[in-house]
TORKOL-968388 format. One line per field, with one value per residue: residue in three letters; x, y, z of N, C-alpha, C in turn; residue number from 0. Coordinates in Angstrom, 3 decimals. Layout:
aa <- [ALA ...]
nxx <- [X ...]
nyy <- [Y ...]
nzz <- [Z ...]
caxx <- [X ...]
cayy <- [Y ...]
cazz <- [Z ...]
cxx <- [X ...]
cyy <- [Y ...]
czz <- [Z ...]
i <- [NUM ...]
# end
This chain:
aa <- [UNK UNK UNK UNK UNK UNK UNK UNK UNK UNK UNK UNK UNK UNK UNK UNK UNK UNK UNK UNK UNK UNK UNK UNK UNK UNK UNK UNK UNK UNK UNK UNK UNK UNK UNK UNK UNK UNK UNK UNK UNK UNK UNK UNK UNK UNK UNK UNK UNK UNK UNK UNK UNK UNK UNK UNK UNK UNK UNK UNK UNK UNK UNK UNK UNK UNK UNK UNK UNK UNK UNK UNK UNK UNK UNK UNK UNK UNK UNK UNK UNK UNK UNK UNK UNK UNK UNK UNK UNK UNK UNK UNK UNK UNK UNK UNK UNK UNK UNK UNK UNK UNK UNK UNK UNK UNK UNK UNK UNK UNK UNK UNK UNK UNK UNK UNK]
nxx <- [85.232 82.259 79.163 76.003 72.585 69.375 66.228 62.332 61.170 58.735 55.893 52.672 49.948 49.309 48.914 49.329 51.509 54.613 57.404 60.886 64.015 67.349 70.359 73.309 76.633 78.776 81.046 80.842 78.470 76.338 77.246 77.450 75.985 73.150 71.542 69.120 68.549 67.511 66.754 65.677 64.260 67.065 67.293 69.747 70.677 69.685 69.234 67.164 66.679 67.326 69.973 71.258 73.454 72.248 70.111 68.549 66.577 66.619 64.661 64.200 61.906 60.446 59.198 58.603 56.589 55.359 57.373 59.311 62.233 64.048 66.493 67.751 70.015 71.189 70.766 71.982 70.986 68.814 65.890 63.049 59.628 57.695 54.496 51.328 52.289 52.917 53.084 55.040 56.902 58.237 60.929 64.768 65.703 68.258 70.420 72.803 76.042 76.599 77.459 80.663 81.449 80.684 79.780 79.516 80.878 78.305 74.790 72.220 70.614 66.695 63.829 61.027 57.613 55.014 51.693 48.715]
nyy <- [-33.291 -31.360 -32.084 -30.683 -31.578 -30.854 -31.530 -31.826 -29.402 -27.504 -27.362 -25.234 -23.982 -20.763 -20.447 -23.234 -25.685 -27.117 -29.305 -29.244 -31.079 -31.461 -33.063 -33.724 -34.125 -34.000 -33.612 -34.653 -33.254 -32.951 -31.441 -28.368 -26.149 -25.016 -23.932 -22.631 -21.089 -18.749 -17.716 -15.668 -14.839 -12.686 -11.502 -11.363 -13.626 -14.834 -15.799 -17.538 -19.208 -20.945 -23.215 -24.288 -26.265 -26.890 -26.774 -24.500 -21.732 -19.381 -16.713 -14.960 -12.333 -12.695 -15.082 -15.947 -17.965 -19.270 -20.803 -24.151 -25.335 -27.745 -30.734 -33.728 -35.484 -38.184 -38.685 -36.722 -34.789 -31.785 -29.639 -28.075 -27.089 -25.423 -23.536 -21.957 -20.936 -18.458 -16.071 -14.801 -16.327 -17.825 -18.933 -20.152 -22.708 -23.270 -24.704 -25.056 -24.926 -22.957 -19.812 -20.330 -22.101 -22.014 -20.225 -23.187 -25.148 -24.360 -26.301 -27.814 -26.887 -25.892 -26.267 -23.703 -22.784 -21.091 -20.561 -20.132]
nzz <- [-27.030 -27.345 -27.588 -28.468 -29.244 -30.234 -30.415 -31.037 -31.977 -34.075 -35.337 -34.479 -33.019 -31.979 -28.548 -27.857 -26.994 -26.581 -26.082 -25.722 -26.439 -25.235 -25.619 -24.622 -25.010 -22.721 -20.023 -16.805 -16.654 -15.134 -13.538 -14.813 -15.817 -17.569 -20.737 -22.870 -25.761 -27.893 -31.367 -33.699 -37.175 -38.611 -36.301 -32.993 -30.874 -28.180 -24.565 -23.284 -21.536 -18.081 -16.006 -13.779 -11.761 -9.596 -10.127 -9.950 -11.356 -13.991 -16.161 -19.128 -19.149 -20.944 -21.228 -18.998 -16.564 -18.494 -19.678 -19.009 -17.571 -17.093 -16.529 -16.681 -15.027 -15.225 -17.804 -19.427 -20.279 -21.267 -20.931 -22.089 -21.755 -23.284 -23.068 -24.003 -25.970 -28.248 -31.329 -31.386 -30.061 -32.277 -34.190 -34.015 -31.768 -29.505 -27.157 -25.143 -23.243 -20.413 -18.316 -17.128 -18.027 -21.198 -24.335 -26.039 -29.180 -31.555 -31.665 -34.001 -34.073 -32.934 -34.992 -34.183 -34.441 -34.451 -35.389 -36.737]
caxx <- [84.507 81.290 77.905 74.660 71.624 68.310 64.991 61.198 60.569 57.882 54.356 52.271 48.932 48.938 48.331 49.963 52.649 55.608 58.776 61.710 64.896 68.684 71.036 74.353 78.132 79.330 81.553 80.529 77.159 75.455 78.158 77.177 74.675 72.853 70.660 68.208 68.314 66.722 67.111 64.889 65.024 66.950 67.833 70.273 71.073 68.896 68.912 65.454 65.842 68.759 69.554 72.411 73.685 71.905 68.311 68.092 66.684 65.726 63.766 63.551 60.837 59.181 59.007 58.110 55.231 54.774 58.279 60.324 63.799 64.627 66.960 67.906 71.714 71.233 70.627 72.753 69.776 68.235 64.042 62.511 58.731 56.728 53.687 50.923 53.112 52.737 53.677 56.517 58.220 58.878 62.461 65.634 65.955 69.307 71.016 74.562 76.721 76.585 78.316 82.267 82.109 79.718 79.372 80.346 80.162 76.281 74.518 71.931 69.135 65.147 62.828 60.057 56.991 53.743 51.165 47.437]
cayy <- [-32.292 -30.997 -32.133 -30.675 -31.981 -30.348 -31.732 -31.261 -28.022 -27.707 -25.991 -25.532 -23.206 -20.219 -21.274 -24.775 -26.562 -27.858 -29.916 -29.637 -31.789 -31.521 -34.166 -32.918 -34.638 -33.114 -34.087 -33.788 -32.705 -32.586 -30.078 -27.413 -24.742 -25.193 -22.988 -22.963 -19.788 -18.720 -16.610 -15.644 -14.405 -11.304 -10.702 -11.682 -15.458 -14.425 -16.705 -17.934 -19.871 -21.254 -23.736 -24.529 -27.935 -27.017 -26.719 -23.080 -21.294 -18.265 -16.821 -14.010 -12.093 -12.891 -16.097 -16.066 -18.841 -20.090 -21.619 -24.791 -25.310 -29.437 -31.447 -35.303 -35.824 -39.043 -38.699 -35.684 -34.085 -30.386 -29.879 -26.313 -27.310 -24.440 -23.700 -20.678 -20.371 -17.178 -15.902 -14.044 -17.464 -18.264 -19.055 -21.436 -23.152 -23.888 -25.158 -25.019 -24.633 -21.310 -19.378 -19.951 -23.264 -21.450 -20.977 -24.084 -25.073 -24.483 -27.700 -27.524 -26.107 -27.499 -25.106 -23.476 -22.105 -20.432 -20.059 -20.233]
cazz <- [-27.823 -27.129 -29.134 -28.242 -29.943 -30.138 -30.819 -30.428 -32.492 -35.109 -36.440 -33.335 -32.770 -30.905 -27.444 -27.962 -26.229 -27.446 -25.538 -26.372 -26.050 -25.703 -25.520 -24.569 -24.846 -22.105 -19.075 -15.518 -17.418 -13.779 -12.984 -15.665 -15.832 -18.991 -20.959 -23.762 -26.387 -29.764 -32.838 -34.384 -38.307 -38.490 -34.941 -32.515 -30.718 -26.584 -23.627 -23.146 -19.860 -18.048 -15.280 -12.731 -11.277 -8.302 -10.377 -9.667 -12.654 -14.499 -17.782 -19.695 -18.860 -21.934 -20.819 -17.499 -16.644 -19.862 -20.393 -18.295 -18.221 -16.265 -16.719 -16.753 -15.526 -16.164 -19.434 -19.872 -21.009 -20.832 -21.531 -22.114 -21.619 -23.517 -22.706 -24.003 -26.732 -28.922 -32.714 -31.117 -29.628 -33.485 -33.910 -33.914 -30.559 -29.235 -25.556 -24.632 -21.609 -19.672 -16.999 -17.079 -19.345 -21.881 -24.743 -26.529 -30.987 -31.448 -32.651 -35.240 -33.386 -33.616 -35.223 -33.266 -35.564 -33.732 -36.746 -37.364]
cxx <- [83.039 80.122 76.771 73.857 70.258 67.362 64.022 60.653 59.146 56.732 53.140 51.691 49.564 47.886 48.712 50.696 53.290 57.265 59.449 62.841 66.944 69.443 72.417 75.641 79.051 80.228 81.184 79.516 76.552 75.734 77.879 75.900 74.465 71.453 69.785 68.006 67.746 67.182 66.452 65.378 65.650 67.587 68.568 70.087 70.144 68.448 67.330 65.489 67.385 68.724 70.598 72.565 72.956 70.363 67.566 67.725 66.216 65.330 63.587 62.356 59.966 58.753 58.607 56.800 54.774 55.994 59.226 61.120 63.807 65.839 67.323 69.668 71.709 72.001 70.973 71.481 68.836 66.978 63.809 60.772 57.876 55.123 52.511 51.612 52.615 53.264 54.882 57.530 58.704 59.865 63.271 65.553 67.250 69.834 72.705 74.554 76.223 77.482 79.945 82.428 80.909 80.287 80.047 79.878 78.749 76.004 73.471 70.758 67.815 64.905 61.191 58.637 55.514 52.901 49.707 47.201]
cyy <- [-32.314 -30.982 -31.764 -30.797 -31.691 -30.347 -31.679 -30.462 -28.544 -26.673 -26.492 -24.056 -22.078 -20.919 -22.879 -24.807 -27.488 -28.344 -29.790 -30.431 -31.823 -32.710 -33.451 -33.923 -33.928 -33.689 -33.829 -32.648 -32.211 -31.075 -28.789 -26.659 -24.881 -24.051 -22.945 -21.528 -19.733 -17.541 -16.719 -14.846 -12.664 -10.451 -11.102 -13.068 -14.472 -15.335 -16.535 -18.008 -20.376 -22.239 -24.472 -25.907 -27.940 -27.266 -25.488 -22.742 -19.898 -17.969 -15.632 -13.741 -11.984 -14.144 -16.659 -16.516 -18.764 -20.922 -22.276 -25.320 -26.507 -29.623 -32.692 -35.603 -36.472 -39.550 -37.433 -35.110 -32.825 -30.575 -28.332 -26.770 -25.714 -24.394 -22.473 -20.149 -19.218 -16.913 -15.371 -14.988 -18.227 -18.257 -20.210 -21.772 -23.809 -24.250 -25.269 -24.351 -22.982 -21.341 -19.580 -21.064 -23.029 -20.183 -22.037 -24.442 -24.963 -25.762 -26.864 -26.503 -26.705 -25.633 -24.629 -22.573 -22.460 -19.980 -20.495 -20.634]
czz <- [-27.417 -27.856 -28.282 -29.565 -29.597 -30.797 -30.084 -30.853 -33.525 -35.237 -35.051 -33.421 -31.619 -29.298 -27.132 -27.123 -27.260 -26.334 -26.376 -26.062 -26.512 -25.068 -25.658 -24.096 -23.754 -20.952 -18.247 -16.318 -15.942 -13.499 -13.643 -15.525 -17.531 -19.440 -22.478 -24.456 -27.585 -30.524 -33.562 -35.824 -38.259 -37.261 -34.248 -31.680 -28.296 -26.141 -23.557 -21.108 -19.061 -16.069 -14.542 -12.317 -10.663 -8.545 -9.797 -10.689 -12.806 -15.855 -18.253 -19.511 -19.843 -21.918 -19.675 -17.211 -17.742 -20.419 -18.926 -18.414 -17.096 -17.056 -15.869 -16.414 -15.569 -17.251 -20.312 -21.103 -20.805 -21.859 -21.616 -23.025 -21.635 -23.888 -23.222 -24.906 -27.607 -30.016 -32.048 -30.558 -30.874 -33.909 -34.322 -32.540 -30.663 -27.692 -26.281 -23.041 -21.497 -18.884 -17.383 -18.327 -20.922 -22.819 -25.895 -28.071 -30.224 -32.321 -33.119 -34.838 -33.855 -33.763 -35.108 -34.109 -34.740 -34.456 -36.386 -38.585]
i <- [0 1 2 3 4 5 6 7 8 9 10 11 12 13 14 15 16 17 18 19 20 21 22 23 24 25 26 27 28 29 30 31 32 33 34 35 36 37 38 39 40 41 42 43 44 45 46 47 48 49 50 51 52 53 54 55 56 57 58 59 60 61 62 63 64 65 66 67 68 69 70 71 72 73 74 75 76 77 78 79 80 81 82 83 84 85 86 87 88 89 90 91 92 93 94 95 96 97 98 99 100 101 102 103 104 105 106 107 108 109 110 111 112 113 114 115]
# end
């Protein structure tokens, strides 16, 4: 069974920075394409960022140079390193699989809050 875990969120200035962190139960974790999405109140669940075995990636173009998507296979672990953040990146944050083994239960999500 499949647990992702997602921390790092919180109350963070316009213009701030904020890491975040997933921790993912996964098998042949390396092997997966993983991806980092949000929801904000009200509106639909939209890939943010996203990121292949190979460490290829891409980003919503509302995100584009101001948000980074790593990971740790390791430590079966996906990062989404935001940067320049903005009231409009205010949200749930979530990761899960992508591409063919995607998407899998949602864990709890961290919560992302861009305020003055």
């Amino acid at each position: 069974q499949v647990q992702l875990v997602e921390s790092g969120g919180g109350l963070v200035q316009p213009g701030g920075s904020l890491r975040l962190s997933c921790a993912a139960s996964v098998n042949t974790f390396r092997l997966k394409t993983m991806a980092w999405y949000r929801q904000a109140p009200g509106k639909q669940r939209d890939l943010v960022a996203a990121i292949t075995s190979s460490g290829s990636t891409n980003y919503a173009d509302s995100v584009k140079g101001r948000f980074t998507i790593s990971r740790d296979n390791a430590k079966n672990t996906v990062y989404l390193q935001m940067n320049s953040l903005k009231p409009e990146d205010t949200a749930v944050y979530y990761c899960n699989l992508a591409g063919i083994w995607g998407p899998q239960p949602w864990g709890q999500g961290t919560q992302v809050t861009v305020s003055s």
